[in-house]
ROMARLUM-656993 format. One record per atom (N, C-alpha, C, O, CB): x negated, y, z; residue in one letter. Coordinates in steps of 0.05 Angstrom, whole numbers, padded with zeros to 5 digits, always signed. Glycine has a CB too. Layout:
XYZA ...
***
This chain:
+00541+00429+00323X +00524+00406+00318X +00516+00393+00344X +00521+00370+00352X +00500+00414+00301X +00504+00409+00354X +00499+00398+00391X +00518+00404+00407X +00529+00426+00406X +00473+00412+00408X +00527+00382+00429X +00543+00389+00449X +00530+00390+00467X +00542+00397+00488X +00562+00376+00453X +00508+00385+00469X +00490+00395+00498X +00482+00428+00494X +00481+00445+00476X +00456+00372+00501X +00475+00427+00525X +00462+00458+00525X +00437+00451+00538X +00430+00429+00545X +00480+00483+00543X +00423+00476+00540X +00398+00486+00548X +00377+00468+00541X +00365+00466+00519X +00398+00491+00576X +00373+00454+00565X +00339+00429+00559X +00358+00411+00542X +00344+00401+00524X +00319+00404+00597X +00371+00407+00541X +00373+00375+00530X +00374+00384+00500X +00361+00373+00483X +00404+00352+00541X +00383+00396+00498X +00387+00412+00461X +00367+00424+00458X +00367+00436+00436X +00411+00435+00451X +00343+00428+00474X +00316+00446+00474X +00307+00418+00461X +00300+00413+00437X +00300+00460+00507X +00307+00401+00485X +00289+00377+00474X +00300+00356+00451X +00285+00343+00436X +00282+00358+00500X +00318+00355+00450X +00326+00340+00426X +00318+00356+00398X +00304+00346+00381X +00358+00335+00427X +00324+00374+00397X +00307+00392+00373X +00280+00394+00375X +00270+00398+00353X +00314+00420+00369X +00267+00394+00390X +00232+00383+00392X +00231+00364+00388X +00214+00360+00371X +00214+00384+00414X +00242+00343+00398X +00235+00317+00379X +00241+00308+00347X +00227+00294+00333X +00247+00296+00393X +00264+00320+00341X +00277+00325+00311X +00242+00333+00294X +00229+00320+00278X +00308+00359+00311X +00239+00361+00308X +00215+00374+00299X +00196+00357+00290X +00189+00353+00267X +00205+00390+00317X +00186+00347+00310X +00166+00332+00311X +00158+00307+00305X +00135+00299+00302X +00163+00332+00327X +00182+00292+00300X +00190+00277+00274X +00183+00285+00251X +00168+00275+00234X +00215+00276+00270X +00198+00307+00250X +00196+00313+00222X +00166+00325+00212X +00161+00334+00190X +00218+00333+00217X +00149+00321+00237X +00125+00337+00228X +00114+00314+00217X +00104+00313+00194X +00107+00352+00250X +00117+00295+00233X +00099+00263+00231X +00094+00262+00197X +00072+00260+00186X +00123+00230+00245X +00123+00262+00184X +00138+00248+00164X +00126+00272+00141X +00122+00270+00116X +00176+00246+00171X +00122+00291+00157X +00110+00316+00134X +00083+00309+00134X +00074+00310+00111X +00113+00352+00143X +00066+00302+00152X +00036+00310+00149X +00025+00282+00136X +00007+00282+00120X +00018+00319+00181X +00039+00257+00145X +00032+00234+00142X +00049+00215+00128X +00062+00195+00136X +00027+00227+00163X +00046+00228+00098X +00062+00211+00086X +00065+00174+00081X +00079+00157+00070X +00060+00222+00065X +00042+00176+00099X +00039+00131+00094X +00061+00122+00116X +00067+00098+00121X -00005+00109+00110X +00072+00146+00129X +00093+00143+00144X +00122+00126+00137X +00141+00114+00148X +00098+00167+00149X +00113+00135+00113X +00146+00114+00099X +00135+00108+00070X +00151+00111+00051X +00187+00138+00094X +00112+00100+00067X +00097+00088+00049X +00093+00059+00052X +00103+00047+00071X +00075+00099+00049X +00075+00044+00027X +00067+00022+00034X +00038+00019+00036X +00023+00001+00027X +00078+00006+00019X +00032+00042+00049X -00002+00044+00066X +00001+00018+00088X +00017+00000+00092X -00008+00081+00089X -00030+00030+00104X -00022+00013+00126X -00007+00017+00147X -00006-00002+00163X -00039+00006+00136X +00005+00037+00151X +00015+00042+00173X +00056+00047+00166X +00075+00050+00182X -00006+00072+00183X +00057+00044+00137X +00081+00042+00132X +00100+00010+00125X +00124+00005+00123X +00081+00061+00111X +00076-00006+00123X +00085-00030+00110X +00069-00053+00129X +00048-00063+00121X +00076-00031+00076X +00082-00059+00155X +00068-00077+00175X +00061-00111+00157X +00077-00124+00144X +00092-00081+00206X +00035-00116+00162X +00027-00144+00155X +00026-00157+00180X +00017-00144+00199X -00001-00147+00139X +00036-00184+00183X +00029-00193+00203X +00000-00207+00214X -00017-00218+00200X +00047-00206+00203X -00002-00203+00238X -00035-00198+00242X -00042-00234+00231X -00061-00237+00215X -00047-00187+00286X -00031-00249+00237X -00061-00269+00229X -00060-00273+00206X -00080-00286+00198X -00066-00297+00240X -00038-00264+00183X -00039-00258+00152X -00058-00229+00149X -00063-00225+00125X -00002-00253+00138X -00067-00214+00162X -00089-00195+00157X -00113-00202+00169X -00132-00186+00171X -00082-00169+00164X -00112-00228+00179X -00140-00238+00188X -00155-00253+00159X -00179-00255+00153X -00136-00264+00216X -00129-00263+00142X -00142-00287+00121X -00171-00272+00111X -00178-00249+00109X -00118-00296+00089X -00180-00289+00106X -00210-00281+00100X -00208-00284+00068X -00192-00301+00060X -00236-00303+00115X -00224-00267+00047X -00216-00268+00016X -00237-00294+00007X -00260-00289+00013X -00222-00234-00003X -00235-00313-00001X -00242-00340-00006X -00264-00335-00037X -00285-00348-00042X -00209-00362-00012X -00255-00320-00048X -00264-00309-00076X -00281-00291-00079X -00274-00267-00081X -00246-00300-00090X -00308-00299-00078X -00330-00269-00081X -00326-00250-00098X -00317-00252-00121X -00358-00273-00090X -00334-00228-00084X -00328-00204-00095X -00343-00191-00114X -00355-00170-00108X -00324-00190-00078X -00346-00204-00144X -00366-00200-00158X -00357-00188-00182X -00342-00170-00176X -00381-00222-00161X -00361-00192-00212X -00359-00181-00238X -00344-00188-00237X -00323-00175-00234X -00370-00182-00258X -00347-00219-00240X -00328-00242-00253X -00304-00247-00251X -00287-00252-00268X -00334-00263-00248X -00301-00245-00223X -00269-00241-00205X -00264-00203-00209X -00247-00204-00228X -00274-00253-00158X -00266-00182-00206X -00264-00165-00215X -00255-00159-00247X -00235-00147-00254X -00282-00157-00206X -00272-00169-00262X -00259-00176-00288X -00227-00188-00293X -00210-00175-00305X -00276-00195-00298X -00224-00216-00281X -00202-00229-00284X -00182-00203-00280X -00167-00192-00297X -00200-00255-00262X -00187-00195-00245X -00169-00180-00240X -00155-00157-00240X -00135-00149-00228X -00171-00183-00230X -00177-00140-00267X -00170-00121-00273X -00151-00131-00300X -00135-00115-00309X -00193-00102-00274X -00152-00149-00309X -00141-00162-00330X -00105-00167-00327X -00086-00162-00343X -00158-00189-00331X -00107-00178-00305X -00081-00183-00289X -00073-00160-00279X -00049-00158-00282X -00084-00202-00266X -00088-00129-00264X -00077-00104-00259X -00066-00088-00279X -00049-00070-00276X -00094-00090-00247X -00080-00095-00307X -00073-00066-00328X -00042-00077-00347X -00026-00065-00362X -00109-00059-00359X -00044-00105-00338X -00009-00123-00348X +00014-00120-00331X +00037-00126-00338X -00011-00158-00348X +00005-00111-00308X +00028-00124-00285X +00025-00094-00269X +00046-00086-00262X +00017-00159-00263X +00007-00081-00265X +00002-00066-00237X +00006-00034-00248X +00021-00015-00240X -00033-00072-00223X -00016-00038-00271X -00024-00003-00282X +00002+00012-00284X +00000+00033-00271X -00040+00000-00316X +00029+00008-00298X +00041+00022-00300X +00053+00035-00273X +00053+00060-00274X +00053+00013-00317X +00062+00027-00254X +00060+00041-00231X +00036+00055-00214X +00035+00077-00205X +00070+00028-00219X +00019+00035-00214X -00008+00049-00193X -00021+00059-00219X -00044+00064-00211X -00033+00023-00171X -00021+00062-00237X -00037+00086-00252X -00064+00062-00256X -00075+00046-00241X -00044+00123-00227X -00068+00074-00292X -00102+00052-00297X -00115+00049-00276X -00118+00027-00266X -00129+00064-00317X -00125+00072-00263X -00148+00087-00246X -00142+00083-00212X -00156+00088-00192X -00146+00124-00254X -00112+00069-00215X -00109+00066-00184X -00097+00095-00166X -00099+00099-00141X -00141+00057-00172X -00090+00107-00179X -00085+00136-00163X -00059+00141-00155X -00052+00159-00140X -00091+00161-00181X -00038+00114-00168X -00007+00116-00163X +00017+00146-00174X +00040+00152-00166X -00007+00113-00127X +00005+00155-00189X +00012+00178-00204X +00021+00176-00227X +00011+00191-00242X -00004+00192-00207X +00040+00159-00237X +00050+00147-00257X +00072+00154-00265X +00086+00136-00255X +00050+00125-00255X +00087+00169-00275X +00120+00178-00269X +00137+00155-00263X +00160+00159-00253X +00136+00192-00296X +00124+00122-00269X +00139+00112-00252X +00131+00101-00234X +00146+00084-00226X +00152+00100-00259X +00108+00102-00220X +00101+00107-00196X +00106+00119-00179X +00111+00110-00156X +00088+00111-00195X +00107+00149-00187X +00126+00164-00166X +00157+00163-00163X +00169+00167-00142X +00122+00190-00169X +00166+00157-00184X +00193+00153-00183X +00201+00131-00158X +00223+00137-00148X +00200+00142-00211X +00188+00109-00147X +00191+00101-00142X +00212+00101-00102X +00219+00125-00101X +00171+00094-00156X +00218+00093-00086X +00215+00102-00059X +00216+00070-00042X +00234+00053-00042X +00242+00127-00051X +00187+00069-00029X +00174+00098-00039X +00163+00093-00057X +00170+00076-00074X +00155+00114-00024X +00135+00113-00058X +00118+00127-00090X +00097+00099-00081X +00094+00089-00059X +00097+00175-00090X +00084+00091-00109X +00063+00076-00111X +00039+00092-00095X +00031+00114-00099X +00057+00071-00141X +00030+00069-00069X +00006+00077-00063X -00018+00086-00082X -00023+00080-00106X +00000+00060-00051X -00034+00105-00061X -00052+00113-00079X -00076+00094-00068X -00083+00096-00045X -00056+00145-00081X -00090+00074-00089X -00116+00055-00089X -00136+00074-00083X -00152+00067-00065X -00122+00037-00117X -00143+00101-00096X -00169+00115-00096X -00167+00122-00060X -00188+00129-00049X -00170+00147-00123X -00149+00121-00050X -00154+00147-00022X -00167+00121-00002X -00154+00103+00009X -00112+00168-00004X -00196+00125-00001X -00215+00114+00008X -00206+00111+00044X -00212+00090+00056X -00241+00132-00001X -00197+00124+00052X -00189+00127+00081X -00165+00101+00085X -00167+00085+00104X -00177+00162+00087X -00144+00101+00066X -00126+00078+00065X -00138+00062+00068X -00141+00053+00090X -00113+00072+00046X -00157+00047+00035X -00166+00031+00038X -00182+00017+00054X -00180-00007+00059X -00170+00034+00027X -00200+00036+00065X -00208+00015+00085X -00200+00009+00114X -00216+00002+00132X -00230+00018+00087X -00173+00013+00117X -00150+00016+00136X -00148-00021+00134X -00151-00039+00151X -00117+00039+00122X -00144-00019+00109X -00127-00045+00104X -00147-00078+00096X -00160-00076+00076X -00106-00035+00073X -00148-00092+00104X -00161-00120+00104X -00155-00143+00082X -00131-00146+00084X -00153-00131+00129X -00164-00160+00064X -00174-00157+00045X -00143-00173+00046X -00125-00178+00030X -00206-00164+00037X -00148-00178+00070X -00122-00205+00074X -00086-00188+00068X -00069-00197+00054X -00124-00220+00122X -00085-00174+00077X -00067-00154+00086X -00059-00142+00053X -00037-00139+00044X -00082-00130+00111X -00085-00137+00037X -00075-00128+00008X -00062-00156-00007X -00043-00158-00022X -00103-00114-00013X -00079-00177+00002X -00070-00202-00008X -00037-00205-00011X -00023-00204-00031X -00082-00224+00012X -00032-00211+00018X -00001-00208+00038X +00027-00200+00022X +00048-00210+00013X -00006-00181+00063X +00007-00165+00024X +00037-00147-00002X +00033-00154-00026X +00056-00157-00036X +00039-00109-00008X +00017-00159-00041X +00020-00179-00070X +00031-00202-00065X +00051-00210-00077X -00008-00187-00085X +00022-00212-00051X +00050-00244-00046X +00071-00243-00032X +00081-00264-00025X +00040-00272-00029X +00082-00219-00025X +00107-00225-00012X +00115-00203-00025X +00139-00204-00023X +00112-00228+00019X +00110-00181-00037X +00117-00156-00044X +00148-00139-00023X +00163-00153-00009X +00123-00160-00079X +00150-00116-00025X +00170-00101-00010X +00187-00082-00032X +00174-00072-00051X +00154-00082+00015X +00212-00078-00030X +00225-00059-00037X +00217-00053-00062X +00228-00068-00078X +00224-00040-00021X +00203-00039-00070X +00197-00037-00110X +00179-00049-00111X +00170-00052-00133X +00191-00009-00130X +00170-00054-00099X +00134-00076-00100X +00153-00102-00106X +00175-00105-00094X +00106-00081-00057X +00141-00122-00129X +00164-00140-00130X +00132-00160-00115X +00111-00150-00107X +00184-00148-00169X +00142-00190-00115X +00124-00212-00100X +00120-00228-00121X +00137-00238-00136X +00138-00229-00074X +00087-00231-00123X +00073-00248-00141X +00065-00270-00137X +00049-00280-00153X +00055-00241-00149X +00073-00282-00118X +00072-00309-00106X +00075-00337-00129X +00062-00357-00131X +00095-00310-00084X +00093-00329-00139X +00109-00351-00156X +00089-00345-00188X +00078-00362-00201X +00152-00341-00158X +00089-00319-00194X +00082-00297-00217X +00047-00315-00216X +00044-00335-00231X +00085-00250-00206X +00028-00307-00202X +00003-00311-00198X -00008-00332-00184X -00001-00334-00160X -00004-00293-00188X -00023-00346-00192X -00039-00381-00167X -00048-00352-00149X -00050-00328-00154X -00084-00415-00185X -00051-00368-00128X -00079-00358-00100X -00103-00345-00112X -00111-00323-00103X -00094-00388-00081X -00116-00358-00131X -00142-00347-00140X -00136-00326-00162X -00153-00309-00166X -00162-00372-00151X -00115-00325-00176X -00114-00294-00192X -00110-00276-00169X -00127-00259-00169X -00087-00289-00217X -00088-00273-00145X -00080-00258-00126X -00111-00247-00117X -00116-00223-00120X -00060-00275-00104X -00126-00261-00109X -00151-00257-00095X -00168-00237-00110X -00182-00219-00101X -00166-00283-00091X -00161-00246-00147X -00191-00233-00149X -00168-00203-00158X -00180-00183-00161X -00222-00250-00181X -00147-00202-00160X -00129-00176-00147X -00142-00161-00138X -00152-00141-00148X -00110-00180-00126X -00144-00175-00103X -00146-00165-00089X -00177-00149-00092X -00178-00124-00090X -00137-00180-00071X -00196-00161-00096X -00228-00154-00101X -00227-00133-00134X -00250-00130-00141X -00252-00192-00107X -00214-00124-00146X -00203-00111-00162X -00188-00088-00153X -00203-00068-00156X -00191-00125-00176X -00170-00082-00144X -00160-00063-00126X -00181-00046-00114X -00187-00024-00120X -00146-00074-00106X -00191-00063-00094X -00214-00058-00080X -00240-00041-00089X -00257-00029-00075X -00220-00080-00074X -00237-00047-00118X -00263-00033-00133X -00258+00007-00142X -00275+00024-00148X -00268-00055-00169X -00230+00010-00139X -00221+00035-00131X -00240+00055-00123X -00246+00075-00135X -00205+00032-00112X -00253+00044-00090X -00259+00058-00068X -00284+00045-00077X -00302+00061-00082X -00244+00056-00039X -00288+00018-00078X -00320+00012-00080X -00325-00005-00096X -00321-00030-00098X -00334+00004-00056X -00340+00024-00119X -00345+00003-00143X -00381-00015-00139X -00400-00011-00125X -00343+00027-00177X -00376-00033-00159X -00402-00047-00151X -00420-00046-00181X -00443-00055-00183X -00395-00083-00137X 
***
């Protein structure tokens, strides 16, 4: 398999390793966390236009349990058999540490452009359903 010897096949298999540790410990590694699914920064600056209240929470759980739930799970936990089926697997909404990784703008972003099994609601949803989405999602980690 290797045609090198000594250090160089020492170190090329420590980095293999260590790769592979990354990819083991940190699965948002090839996820669509924040650190697997880049937003571009001044699309994770947008500011959410739509207060974050019942009312918009309502809409948008309305629009999540039609369109969203069957992959990310009612509850947001992404544990859905076809959620996981997926590659990758539906993020998980509850893991509080993600969430507040990510900017209100940035959840906005992957709902309107969607990636790979995430399809794009751009066309699907106006701006103001996307938003109160987004303040819906959001209630996961912090309910009000």
């Amino acid at each position: 398999m290797f045609k090198e010897s000594g250090p160089k096949k020492l170190l090329t298999l420590i980095l293999i390793l260590f790769l592979a540790g990354i990819f083991a410990t940190d699965p948002m590694a090839l996820s669509h966390g924040p650190k697997g699914w880049k937003v571009p920064a001044k699309d994770g600056k947008v500011k959410n236009p739509i207060p974050d209240n019942p009312e918009s929470r309502k809409r948008g759980k309305k629009i999540y349990e039609d369109k969203c739930a069957s992959c990310h799970g009612s509850r947001g936990h992404g544990k859905t058999e076809m959620g996981k089926s997926l590659n990758p697997p539906a993020p998980d909404f509850t893991d509080r540490h993600m969430m507040e990784e990510m900017t209100d703008g940035e959840i906005f972003w992957k709902i309107t452009t969607g990636k790979g099994p995430m399809p794009s609601y751009k066309k699907e949803f106006t701006e103001k359903e996307r938003w109160d989405l987004v303040n819906y999602i959001k209630s996961f980690t912090n309910p009000k």
